[in-house]
C-alpha positions, 0 to 999 in steps of 0.5 A: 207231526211225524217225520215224514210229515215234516220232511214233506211240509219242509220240502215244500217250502212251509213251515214244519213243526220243527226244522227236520234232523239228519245223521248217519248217511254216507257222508254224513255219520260220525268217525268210529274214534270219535263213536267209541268216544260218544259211547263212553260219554253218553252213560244213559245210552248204550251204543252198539256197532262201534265196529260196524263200518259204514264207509271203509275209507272214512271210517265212519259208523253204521250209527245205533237206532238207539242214538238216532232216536235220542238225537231226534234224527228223522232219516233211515238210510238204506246202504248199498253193499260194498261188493268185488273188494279185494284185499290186498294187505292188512292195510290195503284194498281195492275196491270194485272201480280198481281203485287201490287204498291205503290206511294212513291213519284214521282213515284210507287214502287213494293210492293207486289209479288204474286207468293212469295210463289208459287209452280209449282203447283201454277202456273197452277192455278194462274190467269194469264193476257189474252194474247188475251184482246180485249183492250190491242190493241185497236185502234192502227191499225187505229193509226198506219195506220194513222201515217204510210200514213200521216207522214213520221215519224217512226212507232214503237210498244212501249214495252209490260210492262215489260218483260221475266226476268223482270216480273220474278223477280216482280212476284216472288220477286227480292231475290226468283227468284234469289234463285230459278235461283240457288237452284230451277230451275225447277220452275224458268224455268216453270215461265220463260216459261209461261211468254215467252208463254204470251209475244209471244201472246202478241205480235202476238196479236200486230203485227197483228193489226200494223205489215204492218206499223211499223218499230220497235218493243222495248222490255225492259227486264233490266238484269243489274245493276249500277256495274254489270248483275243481274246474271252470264253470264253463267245463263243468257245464260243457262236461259234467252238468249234462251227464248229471242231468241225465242221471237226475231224470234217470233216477227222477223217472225210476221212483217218486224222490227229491233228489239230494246232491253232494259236493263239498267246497265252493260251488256258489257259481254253479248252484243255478246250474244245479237247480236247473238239473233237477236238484232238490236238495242241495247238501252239505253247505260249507259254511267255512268258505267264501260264498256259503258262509253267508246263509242269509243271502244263500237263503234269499237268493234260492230258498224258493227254488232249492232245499238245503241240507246241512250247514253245520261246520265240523272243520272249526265250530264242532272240534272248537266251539264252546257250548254256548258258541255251538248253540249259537251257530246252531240257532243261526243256520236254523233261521237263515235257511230254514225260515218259511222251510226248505231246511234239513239240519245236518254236519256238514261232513263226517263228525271227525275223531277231533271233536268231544261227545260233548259237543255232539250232543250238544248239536242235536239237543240244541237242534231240538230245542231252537228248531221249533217254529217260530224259528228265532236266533236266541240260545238262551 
């Protein structure tokens, strides 16, 4: 069974000849620390790109096809380029929302909001970034048709930085924008929707270029924390869900994809919220807080209406665990979630500068190996 093949029987929820692998996406590679670590270890397989950044902040890695191949990865993504940065020291820059980043040591952190003291007037001034750049897409069409006729891999369109909520609270500021969702509505609302505005041309600018060939479209809008959701369920409905949701039909009515959405931390309360919308993919399932720990009962509840990607910790199990410990959590997340299909293997975040080549490997190897159906919880 080819990839594709795969991706479409596990999508359907059926069982596949194995569980489908992902690696490599926008938040979903590996930090160039923890790369040019893997490229000394892995004696067999050269790796190139070690300096070809995927993603500025984080400082992660366009991943060698080589690597790919040998982890057994089914995806291909297709990344937007990063268009309108300004560099504004050897150590800072802003990107094309305004946002200013700092280097802090590994990777780059907020450090300036430029709407912080904006008013609604403001916003109908402020320059906002060209939905429309002619480089933001740039040559992709010829990657994507090249992927989608040569190769039997997955064709997904990596995410757009950032996202409705998300470029919210950077553009305004984490403690502003919270305020605003309570005592200023208005504006949080006028904000809301002109970055939804920007998001959809965007992504018609996208899906023009490489709808005909992709299968997945990824959107990263983080909406929890390690203990709880950034909001009340009851504000995440009132403000959020409706502009994803029409963003999710947008996209939905642009090319024929399952939709992967993003959002670290806690969010069991809203995952109703979520497959209501039109979320067919939920990633990146962080086992290591309350309420996605339990994979199992994940499973039970909306394995038969929602999809899961990911579900392997990098916080404690991939920088601490024993080979055997790996292989074991490895075995299980595979049969909790992806008995009877519906289940992509993935870290559940960028693999960090903290965890050994060895366990790297070992994460892939093992999903390989115990993800053959019929899936069981053994290692040995």
């Amino acid at each position: 069974m080819n990839p594709r093949e795969r991706f479409k029987k596990a999508m359907n929820h059926q069982e596949p000849d194995r569980v489908p692998i992902d690696f490599g996406r926008h938040v979903g590679s590996i930090h160039r620390e923890a790369y040019l670590k893997l490229q000394g270890y892995l004696k067999d397989c050269p790796l190139e790109n070690q300096d070809k950044i995927l993603d500025r902040m984080a400082q992660n890695i366009v991943l060698d096809e080589s690597l790919l191949e040998q982890f057994g990865v089914d995806f291909r993504w297709l990344t937007p380029n990063w268009v309108s940065v300004k560099e504004l020291s050897p150590d800072s820059y802003q990107d094309m929302w305004g946002i200013v980043w700092k280097f802090t040591g590994g990777m780059y952190s907020l450090i300036r909001s430029p709407l912080k003291e904006a008013t609604r007037s403001d916003l109908e001034r402020y320059p906002w970034p060209n939905p429309h750049h002619p480089d933001l897409f740039k040559e992709l069409k010829e990657q994507a048709k090249n992927l989608f006729e040569t190769t039997d891999y997955v064709v997904g369109c990596d995410s757009i930085k950032g996202g409705i909520f998300t470029t919210a609270l950077q553009m305004r500021g984490y403690e502003q924008f919270l305020m605003d969702l309570a005592i200023d509505v208005e504006f949080a609302e006028t904000l809301l929707d002109k970055i939804l505005w920007l998001y959809q041309e965007m992504w018609a600018e996208y899906l023009k270029a490489v709808g005909r060939y992709v299968q997945i479209a990824y959107f990263t809008d983080d909406i929890g924390t390690q203990t709880s959701l950034m909001i009340s369920p009851k504000t995440f409905r009132a403000l959020i869900k409706p502009r994803l949701q029409r963003l999710i039909a947008h996209v939905k009515g642009l090319a024929d994809v399952k939709f992967m959405f993003h959002t670290d931390g806690v969010v069991l309360p809203v995952i109703e919220d979520l497959i209501e919308i039109g979320v067919d993919i939920l990633n990146p399932i962080q086992t290591s807080v309350e309420g996605l720990d339990r994979t199992d009962l994940l499973k039970e509840r909306y394995g038969d209406r929602l999809c899961f990607h990911g579900a392997i910790d990098v916080q404690q199990i991939l920088p601490k665990g024993t080979t055997e410990t790996l292989r074991s959590e490895v075995a299980k997340r595979m049969c909790d979630l992806g008995k009877g299909g519906g289940y992509i293997l993935a870290p559940c975040h960028n693999i960090g500068h903290d965890v050994h080549p060895a366990n790297v490997v070992t994460l892939f190897e093992a999903a390989q190996e115990l993800g053959r159906y019929p899936l069981l919880h053994k290692t040995a």
